[in-house]
C-alpha positions as CSV (number, residue, x, y, z in Angstrom):
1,X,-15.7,-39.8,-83.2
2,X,-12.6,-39.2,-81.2
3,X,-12.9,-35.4,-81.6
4,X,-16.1,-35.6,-80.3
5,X,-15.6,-37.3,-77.0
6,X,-12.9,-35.0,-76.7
7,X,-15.1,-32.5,-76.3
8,X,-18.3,-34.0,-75.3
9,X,-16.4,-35.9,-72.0
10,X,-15.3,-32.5,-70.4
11,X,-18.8,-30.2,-71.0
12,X,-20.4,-33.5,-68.9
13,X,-17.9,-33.1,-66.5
14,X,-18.5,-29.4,-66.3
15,X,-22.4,-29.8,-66.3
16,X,-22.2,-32.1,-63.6
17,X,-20.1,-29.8,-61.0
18,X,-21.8,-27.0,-62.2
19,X,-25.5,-28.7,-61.1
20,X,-23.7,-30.6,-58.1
21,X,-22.4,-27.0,-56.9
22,X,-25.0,-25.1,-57.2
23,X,-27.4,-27.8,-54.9
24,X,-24.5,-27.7,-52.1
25,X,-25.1,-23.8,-51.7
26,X,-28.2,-24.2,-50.8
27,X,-28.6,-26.6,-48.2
28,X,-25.6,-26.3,-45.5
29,X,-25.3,-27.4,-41.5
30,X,-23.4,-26.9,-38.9
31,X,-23.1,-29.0,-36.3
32,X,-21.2,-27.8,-32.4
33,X,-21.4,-26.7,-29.0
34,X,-22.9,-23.7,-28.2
35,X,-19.9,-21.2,-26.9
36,X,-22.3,-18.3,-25.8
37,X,-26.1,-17.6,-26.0
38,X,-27.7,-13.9,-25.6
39,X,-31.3,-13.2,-26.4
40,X,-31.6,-13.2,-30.4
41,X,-27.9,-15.3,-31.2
42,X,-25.8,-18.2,-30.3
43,X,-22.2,-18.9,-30.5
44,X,-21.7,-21.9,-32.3
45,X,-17.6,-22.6,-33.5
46,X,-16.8,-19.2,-33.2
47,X,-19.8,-17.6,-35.2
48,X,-22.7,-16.2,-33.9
49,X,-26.1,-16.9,-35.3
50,X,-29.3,-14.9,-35.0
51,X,-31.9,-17.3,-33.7
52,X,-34.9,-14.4,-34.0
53,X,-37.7,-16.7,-35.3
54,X,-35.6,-19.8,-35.7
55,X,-37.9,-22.9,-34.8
56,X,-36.2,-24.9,-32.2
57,X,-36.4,-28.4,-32.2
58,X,-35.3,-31.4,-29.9
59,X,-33.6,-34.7,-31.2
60,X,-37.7,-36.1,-31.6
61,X,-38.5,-33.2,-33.6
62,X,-40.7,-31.2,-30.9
63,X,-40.9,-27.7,-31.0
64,X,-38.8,-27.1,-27.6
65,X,-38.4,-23.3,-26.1
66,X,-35.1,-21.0,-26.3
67,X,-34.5,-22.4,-22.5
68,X,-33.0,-25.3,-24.0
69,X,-30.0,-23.3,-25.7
70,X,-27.4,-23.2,-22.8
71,X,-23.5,-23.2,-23.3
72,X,-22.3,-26.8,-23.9
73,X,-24.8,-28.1,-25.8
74,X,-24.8,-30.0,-29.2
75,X,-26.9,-28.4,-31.6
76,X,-27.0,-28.5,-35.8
77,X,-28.3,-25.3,-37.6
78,X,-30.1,-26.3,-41.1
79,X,-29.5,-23.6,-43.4
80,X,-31.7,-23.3,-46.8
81,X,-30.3,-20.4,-49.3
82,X,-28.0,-19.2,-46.4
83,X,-30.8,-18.2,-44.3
84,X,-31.5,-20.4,-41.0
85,X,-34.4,-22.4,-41.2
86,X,-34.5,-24.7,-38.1
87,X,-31.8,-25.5,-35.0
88,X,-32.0,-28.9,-34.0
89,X,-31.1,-28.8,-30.0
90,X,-29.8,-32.5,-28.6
91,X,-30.2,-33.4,-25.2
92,X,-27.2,-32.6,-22.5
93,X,-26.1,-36.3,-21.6
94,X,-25.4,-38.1,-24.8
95,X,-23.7,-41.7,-25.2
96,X,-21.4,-41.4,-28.4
């Protein structure tokens, strides 16, 4: 019996952060202020990000235009299998 949960309590452990990795990879976010916009990226915390095709949406989750990306502003980028999926664009006075 005690050889067994010798065995048995560190393949759970491993099974566990195996599963529990491999769901973090595929969702991520990154949340900043926008350092620098051009027409297909944004500069978010010193990467850029292509935006080509990104849906934009506000805090209310309405579909807003690429207008709304200017220098300063908060926005998070939802990733899904490291591919962008939307940007969520918040408004440019917020009460923290």
């Amino acid at each position: 019996m005690k050889r067994m949960s010798i065995i048995l309590i560190p393949l759970m452990v491993f099974f566990y952060l195996s599963i529990s990795n491999g769901y973090a990879r595929e969702n991520k976010v990154v949340e900043g202020l926008i350092e620098s916009v051009t027409d297909d990226s944004i500069k978010v915390r010193g990467n850029y990000y292509d935006i080509a095709g990104v849906p934009l949406e506000n805090a209310s989750g309405k579909t807003v235009q690429k207008d709304q990306l200017k220098v300063g502003r908060k926005v998070e980028i939802f990733f899904k299998n490291n591919s962008i999926k939307t940007i969520l664009i918040y408004p440019e006075h917020i009460v923290e």
